[in-house]
VOLUMGU-574663 format. One line per 8 residues: number of its first residue (from 1); for each residue x, y, z of N, C-alpha, C. Coordinates in steps of 0.2 Angstrom, whole numbers, plus 2048, in hexadecimal, padded with zeros to 3 digits. Example, Ala and Ser with C-alpha at 12.3 -4.5 7.8 and 13.67 -1.06 7.14 Angstrom:
BEGIN
1	842/7E4/827/83E/7EA/827/842/7F0/827; 840/7F5/823/844/7FB/824/840/800/827
//
This chain:
BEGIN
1	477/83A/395/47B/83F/393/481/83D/38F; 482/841/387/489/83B/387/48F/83F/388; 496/83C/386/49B/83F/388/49B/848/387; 49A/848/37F/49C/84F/37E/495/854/382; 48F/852/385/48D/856/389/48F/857/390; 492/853/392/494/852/398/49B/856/399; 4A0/856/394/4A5/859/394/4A4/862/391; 49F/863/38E/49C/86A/38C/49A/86C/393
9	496/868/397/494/86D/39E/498/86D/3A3; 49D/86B/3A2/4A2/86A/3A9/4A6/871/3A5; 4A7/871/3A1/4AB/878/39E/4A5/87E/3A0; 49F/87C/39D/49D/882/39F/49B/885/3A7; 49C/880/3AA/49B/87F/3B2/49F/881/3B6; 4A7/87E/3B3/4AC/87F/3B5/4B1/885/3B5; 4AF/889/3B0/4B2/88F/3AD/4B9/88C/3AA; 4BB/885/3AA/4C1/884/3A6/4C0/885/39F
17	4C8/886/39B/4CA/888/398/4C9/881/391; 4CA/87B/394/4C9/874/393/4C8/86E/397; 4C3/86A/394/4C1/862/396/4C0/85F/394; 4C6/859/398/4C6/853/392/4C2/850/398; 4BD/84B/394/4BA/845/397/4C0/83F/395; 4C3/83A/395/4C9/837/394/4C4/82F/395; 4C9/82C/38F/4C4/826/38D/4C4/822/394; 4C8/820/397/4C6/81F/39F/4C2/821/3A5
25	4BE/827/3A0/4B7/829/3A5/4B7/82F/3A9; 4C0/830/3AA/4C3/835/3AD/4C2/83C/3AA; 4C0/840/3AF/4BD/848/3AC/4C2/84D/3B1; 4C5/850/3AD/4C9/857/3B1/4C9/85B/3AB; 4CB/861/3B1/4CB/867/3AE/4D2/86B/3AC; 4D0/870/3A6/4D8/872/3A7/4D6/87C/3A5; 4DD/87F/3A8/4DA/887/3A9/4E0/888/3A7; 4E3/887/3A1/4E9/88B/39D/4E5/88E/39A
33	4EA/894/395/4E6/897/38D/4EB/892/389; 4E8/894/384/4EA/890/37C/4EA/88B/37C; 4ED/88A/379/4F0/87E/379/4F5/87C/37D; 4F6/882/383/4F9/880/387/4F8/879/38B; 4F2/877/38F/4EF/874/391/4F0/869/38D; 4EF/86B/387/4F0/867/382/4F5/865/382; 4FA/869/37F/501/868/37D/503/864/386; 503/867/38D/506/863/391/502/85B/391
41	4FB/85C/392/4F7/855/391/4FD/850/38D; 4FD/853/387/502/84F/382/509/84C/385; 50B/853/387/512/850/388/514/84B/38D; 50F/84A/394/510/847/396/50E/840/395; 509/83F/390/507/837/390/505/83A/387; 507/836/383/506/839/37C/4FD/833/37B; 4FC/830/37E/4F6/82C/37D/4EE/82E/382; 4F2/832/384/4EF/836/38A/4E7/834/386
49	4E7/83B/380/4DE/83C/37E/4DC/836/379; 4DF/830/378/4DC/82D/374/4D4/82D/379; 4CF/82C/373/4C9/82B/375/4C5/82F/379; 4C9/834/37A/4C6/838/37F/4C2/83F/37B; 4BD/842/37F/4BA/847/37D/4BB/84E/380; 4BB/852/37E/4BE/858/37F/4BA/85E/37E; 4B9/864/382/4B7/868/381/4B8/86D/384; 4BA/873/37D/4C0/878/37F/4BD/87E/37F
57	4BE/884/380/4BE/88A/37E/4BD/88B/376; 4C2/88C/375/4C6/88D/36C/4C7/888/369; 4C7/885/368/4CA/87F/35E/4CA/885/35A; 4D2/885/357/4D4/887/352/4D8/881/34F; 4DB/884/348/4DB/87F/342/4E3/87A/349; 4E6/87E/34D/4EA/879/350/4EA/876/356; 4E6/877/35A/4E4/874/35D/4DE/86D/35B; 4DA/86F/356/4D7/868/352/4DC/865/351
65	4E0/866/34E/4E6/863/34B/4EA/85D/350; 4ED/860/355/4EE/85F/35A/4EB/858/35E; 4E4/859/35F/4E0/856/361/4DD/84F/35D; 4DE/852/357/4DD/84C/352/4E0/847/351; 4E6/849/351/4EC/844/350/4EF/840/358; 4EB/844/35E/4ED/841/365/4E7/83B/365; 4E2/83C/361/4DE/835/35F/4D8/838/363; 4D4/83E/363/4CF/840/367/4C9/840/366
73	4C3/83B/367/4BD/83B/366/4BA/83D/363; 4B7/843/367/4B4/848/366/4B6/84E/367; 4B1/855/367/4B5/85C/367/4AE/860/368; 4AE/863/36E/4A9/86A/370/4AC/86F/36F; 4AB/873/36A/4B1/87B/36D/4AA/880/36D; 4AB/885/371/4A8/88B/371/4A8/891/36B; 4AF/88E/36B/4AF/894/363/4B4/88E/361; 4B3/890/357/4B8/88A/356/4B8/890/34D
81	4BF/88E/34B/4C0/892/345/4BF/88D/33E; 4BC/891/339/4BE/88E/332/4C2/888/331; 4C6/88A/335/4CE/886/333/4CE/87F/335; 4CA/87F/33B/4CA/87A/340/4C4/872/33E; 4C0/877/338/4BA/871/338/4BD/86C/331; 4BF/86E/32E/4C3/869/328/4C7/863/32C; 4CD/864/330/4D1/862/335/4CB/85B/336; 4C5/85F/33D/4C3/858/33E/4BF/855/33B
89	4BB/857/336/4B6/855/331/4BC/84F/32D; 4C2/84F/32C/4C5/84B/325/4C7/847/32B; 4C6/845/32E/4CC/841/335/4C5/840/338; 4C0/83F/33A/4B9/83C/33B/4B9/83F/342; 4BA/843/345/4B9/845/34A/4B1/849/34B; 4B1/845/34F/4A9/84A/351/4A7/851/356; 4A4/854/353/4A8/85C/357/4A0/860/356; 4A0/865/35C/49B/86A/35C/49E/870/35D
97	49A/874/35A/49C/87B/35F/497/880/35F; 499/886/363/495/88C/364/495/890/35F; 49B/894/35F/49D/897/359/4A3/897/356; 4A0/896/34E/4A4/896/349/4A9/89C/346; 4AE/89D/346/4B1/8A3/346/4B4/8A3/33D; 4B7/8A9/33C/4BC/8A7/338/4C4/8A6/338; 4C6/8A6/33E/4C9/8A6/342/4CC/8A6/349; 4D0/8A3/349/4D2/8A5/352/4D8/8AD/352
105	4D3/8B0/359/4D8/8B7/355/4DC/8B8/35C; 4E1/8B9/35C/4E8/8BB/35F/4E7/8BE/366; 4E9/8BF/36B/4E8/8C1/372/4E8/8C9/370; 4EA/8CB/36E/4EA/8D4/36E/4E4/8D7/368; 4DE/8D1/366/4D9/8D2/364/4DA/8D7/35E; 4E0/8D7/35C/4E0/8DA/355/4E0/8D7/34D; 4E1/8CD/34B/4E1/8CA/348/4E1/8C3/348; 4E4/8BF/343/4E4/8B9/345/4E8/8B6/349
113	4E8/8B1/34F/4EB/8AE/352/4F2/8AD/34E; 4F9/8AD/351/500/8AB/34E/500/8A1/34C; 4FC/89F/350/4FE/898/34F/4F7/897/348; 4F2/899/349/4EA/898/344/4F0/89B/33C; 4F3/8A0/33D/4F5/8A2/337/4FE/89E/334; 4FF/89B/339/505/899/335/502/891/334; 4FD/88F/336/4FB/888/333/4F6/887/331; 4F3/88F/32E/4EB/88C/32C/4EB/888/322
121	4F2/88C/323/4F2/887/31A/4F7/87F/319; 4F8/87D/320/4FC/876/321/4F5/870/321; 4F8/86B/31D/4F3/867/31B/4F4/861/320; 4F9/861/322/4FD/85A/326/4FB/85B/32E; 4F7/85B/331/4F6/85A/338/4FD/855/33C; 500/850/338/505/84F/33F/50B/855/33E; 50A/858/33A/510/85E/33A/50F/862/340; 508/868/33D/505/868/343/508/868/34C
129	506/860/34A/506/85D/351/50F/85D/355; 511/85A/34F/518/85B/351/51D/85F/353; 519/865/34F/51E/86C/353/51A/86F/357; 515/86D/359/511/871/35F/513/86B/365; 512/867/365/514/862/36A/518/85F/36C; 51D/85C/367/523/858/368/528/85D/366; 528/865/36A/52E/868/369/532/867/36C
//
């Protein structure tokens, strides 16, 4: 089994939100929404996801982002947006998913997510990364 199936059925198994297989071998789960999850990973160890695989709910254009720049392997999302596949396609990341969206759409299910739409035309991923992370 490789990493990113293994980290695909622990999500599916597990009902989490996210899972990182972590290049030390190390698999946990995480049950925040959005990039909450992500952003703490971060903040507490900035080297936290080098190498590591990940399989999330959602990728959108900022959370790829995110993950890309945090030096992340691979990528599973269950739904993943337009915005998101350019991100890791140009940054060699390897990535599958379920479904392809054209967006990630906002909690009140009426539009586009506020974070998908204020950076889906930033071209710079440490920007990005920067004000989602090192706030």
């Amino acid at each position: 089994m490789t990493n990113l199936e293994i980290a695909k059925e622990k999500l599916y198994s597990s009902k989490a939100s996210l899972v990182v297989l972590y290049s030390n071998g190390e698999c946990k789960e995480y049950y925040q929404n959005r990039i909450n999850d992500i952003k703490d990973i971060l903040q507490n160890d900035k080297n936290a996801l080098k190498g590591a695989t990940v399989a999330d709910k959602v990728i959108g254009k900022v959370a790829s982002s995110i993950l890309t720049v945090a030096g992340v392997k691979e990528i599973y999302a269950d739904v993943i947006s337009k915005y998101a596949i350019p991100v890791l396609e140009e940054n060699h990341v390897i990535y599958e998913y379920k479904n392809l969206v054209d967006y990630i759409i906002n909690n009140d299910k009426t539009g586009m997510c506020p974070m998908e739409n204020k950076y889906k035309e930033i071209s710079d991923i440490n920007t990005i990364y920067k004000e989602m992370v090192d706030m």
